[in-house]
C-alpha positions in Angstrom: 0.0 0.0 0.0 2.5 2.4 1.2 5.0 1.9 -2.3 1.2 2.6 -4.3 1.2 6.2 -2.7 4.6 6.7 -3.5 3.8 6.0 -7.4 0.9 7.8 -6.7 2.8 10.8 -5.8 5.1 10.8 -8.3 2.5 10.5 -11.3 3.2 13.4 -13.7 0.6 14.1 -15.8 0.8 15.4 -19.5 -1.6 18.3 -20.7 -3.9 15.9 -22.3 -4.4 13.8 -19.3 -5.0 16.9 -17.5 -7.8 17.6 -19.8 -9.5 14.6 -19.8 -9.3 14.3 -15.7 -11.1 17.8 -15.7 -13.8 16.7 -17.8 -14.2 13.4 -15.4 -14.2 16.1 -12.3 -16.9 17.8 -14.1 -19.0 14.7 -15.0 -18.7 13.8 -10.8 -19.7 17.9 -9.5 -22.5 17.9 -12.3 -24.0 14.5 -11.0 -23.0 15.9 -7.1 -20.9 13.2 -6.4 -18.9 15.0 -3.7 -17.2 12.0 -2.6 -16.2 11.0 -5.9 -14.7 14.2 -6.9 -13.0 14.8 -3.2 -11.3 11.7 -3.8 -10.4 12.5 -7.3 -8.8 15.9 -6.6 -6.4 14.3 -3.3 -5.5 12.0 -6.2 -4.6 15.3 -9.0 -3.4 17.8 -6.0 -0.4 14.4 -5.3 0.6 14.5 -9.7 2.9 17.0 -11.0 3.9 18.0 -14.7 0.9 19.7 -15.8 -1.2 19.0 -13.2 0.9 21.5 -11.0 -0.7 24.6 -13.2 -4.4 23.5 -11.6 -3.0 22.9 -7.9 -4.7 26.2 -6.7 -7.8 25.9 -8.3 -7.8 21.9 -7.1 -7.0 22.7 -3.6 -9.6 25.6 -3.1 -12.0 23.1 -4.7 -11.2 20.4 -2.8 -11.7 22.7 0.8 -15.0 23.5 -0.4 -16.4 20.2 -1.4 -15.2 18.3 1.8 -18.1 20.0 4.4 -20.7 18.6 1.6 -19.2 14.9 2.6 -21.5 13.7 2.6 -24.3 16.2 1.3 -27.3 18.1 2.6 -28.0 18.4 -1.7 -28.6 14.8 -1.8 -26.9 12.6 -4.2 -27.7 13.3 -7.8 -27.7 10.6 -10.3 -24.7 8.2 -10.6 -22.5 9.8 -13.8 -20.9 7.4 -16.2 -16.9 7.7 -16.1 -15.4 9.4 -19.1 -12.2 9.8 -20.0 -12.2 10.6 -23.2 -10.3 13.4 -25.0 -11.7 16.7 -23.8 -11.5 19.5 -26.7 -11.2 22.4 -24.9 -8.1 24.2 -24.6 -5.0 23.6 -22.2 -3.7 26.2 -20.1 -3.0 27.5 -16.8 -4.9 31.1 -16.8 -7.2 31.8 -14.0 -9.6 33.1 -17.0 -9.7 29.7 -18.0 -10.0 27.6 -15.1 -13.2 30.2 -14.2 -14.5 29.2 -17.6 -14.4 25.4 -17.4 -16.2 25.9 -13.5 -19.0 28.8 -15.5 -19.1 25.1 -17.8 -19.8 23.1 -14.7 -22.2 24.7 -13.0 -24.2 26.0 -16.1 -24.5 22.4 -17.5 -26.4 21.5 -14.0 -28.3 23.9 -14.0 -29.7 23.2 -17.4 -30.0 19.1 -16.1 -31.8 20.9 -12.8 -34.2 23.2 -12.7 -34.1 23.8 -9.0 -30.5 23.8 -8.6 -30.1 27.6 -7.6 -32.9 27.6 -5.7 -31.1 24.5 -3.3 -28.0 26.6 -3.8 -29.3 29.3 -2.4 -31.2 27.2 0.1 -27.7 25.8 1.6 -26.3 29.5 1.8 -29.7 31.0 3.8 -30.3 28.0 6.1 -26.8 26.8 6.8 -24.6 28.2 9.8 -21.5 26.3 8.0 -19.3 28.7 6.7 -17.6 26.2 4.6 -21.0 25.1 3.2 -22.1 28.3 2.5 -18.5 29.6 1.0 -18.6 26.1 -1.3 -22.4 27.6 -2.6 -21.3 30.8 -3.4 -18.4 29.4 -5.1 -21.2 27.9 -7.4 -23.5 30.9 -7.3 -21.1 33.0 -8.5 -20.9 31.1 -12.1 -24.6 30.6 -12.1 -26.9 32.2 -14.8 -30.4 32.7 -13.1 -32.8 36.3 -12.3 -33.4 35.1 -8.8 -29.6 35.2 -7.5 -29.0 38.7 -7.2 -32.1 39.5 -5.1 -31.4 36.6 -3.2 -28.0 37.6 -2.0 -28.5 41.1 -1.6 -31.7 40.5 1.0 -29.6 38.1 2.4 -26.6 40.5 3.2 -29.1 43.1 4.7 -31.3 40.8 6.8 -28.5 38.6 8.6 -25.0 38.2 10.0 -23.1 35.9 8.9 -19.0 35.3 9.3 -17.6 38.3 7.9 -15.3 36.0 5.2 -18.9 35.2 3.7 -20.4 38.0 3.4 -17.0 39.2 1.4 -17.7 36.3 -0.8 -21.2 36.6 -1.3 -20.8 40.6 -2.7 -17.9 38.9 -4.6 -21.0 36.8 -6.1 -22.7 39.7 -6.7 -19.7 41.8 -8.4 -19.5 38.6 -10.9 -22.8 38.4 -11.7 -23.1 42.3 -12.6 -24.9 43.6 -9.9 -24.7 47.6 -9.2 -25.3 49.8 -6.9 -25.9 50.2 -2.8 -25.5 47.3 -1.1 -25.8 47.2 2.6 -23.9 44.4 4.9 -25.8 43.9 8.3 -22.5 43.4 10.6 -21.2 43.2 14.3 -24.7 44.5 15.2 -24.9 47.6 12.9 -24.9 48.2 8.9 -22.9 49.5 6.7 -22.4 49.7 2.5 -20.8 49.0 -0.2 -20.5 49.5 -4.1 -21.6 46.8 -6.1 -19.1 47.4 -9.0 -16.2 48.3 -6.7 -15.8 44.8 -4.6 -12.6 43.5 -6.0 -12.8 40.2 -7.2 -9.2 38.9 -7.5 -6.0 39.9 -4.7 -4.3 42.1 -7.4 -7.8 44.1 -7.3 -6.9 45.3 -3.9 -5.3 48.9 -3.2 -1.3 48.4 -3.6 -2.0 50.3 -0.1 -3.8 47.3 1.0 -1.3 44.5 -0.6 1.9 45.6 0.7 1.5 44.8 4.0 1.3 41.3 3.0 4.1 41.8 0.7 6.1 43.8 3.4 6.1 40.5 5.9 6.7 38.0 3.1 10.2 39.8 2.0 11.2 40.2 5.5 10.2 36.4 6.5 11.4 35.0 3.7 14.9 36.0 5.5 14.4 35.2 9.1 11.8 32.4 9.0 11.2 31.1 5.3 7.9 29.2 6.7 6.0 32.3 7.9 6.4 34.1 4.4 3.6 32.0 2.8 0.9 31.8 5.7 1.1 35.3 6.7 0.2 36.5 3.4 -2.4 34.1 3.3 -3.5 35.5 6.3 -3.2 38.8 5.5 -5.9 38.4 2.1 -8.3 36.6 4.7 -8.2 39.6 7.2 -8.6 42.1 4.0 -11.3 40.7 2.4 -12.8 40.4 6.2 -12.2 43.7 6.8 -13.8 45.2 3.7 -15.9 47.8 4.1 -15.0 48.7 7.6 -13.6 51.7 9.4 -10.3 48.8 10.0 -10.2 48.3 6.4 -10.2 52.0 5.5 -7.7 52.8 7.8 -5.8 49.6 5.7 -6.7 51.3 2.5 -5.3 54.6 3.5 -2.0 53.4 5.4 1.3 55.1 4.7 4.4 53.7 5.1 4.9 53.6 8.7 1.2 52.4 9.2 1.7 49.6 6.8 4.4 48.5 8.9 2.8 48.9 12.0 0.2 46.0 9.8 3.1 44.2 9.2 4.5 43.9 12.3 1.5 42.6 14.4 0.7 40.0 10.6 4.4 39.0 11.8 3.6 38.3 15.7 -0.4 37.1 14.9 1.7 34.3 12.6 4.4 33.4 14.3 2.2 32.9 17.1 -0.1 30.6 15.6 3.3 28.8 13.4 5.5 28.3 16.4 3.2 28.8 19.9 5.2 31.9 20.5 6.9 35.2 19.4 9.4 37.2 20.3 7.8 40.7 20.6 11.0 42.6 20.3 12.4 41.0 17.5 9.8 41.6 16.1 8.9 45.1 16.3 12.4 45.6 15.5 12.2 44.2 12.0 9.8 46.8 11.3 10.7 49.1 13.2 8.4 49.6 15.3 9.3 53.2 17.4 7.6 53.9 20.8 6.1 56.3 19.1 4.0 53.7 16.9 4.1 51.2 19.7 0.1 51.6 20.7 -1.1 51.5 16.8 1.1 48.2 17.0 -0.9 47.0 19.9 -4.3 48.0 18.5 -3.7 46.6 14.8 -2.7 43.2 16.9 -5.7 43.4 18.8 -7.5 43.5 15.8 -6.2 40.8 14.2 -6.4 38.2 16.8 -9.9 39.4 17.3 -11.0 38.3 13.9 -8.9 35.2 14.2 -10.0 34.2 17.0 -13.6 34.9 17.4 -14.6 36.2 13.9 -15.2 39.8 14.9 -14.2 42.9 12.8 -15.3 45.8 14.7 -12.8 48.3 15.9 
C-alpha cells in the first residue's frame, strides 16, 4: 500500500491527461458526487507535470467540497466515467480555469431546474461557513434572475462570518450587480458598491497588498515558513475587513502604518506557526518606534480578534 502512494505521488501528468481528468471532475460535480470528486482531486493535488498549473484551483475546490461529505444536496444521479479526450483548450490562466467551472455549474443547472434555488437554500439555512462559502463558489458562475435578489436580502437581513459575506458581494460583483449594497454586521450596517468589490487579490489597493508583501520579504529571511501563511493571512483579514472603518484605515496606510500592519501579521503568525513570538524582534524588523508602539498593539488586537472569534469591529 505504502510503495502505491509513492507511485501515486510521483505520477506526472501530460496536458492531455490533465484535460480529460477535468472533464471526469466535471462529470462527478454535475452529477454531485462529492465523494467522488474529493477523492479524485487528493488523487490530481499528489501528480505534478501539468497537473501542477491546476493545484490552486484543485485545492480551493477540494476545501469546499469536503463540508458537503456527505451532502445536505442529496446525491444526484450516478454519472458514467469518461475519460475521453476533452476538446477544450490547455492552459493554466485563472480566466480559464473560471470558464471550465462557468461550464460546470451552467451544464447543471440546465439538467436541474431547481439547482439555484437549493444553492441558495444551503447559503440561507446553513450556519457552516464552509457550506455556504462552497455555494457561493457555485453561485457566483450561475446564470439565473433570482440570484442577485437573493443575495442582496440576504446580506441586509443577517449576519453571517464576515469572510462570507466578502464572498457573497464577490457573487454579486460577478454576476453584474450595481449599486448600494448594505452588509448587516457586528450588530450595525454599513455599505458598499456593487461594482467596486474586487474580485481577484491584485484588485486590492497596492495600499492594501503591501502589507502582506512587506512580511513576506522580511520572513522569507528570518523564518522562510511564515512568508507564505502570513500573506495568506493577510488576504483573509482584508477581504474580512472590507468595508470597515479597520479596512479604511488599511486602505489609506502610509508607510509607517503599513508596517505597524506588518508587524502585528508577523507576531499574529508566528504565534499561531510556532506557539510563540518574540515581541522585540519583532517590532524591530519593522521598526516599530515607541512612538508607533500603541497603533502596533491596536492593529494586533484587531487581528487576533478576527482570528480568534470572527469579529471585525474596531
Amino acid at each position: 500500500m505504502d510503495d502505491a502512494r509513492d507511485r501515486e505521488r510521483h505520477v506526472f501528468l501530460l496536458p492531455q491527461a490533465v484535460e480529460d481528468y477535468k472533464r471526469k471532475l466535471a462529470d462527478l460535480l454535475e452529477g454531485e458526487r462529492y465523494g467522488d470528486a474529493v477523492r479524485l482531486l487528493a488523487f490530481l493535488l499528489q501528480c505534478g507535470g501539468a497537473a501542477e498549473h491546476w493545484h490552486g484551483q484543485w485545492r480551493e475546490l477540494k476545501r469546499a467540497l469536503e463540508p458537503l461529505c456527505p451532502s445536505e444536496l442529496g446525491d444526484g444521479p450516478e454519472t458514467a466515467d469518461d475519460t475521453g479526450s476533452s476538446h477544450g483548450r490547455t492552459g493554466d490562466t485563472r480566466d480559464e480555469e473560471e470558464a471550465w467551472l462557468r461550464g460546470v455549474v451552467a451544464r447543471r443547472s440546465a439538467a436541474d431546474e431547481m439547482y439555484a434555488d437549493r444553492l441558495l437554500a444551503v447559503l440561507v439555512e446553513s450556519d457552516d461557513p464552509e457550506r455556504q462559502l462552497t455555494a457561493l463558489g457555485l453561485l457566483r458562475y450561475l446564470d439565473h434572475p433570482g440570484v442577485v435578489p437573493a443575495l442582496r436580502a440576504w446580506l441586509s437581513g443577517r449576519e453571517c462570518h464576515p469572510l462570507v459575506q466578502f464572498r457573497t458581494l464577490q457573487a454579486l460583483r460577478a454576476q453584474g450587480a450595481t449599486g448600494r449594497v448594505e452588509v448587516r454586521r457586528d450588530g450595525g450596517v454599513f455599505a458598499v458598491t456593487a461594482e467596486d468589490v474586487p474580485l481577484r487579490p491584485e484588485d486590492f489597493p497596492p495600499e492594501v497588498r503591501r502589507v502582506g508583501e512587506r512580511v513576506r520579504l522580511v520572513a522569507e529571511s528570518v523564518d522562510p515558513s511564515l512568508a507564505r501563511f502570513a500573506e495568506e493571512m493577510w488576504m483573509e483579514c482584508v477581504q474580512a475587513a472590507y468595508g470597515t472603518s479597520a479596512y479604511a484605515e488599511m486602505m489609506n496606510a502610509g508607510e509607517a502604518e503599513a508596517g505597524v500592519w506588518a508587524a502585528a501579521l508577523h507576531r499574529l503568525v508566528a504565534e499561531r506557526l510556532h506557539g510563540t513570538a518574540d515581541d522585540a524582534a519583532v517590532r524591530e524588523l519593522y521598526a516599530i518606534t515607541d512612538t508607533l508602539r500603541d497603533r502596533y498593539e491596536r492593529a494586533l488586537r484587531w487581528l487576533r480578534q478576527y482570528a480568534d472569534k470572527g469579529v471585525t469591529e474596531r
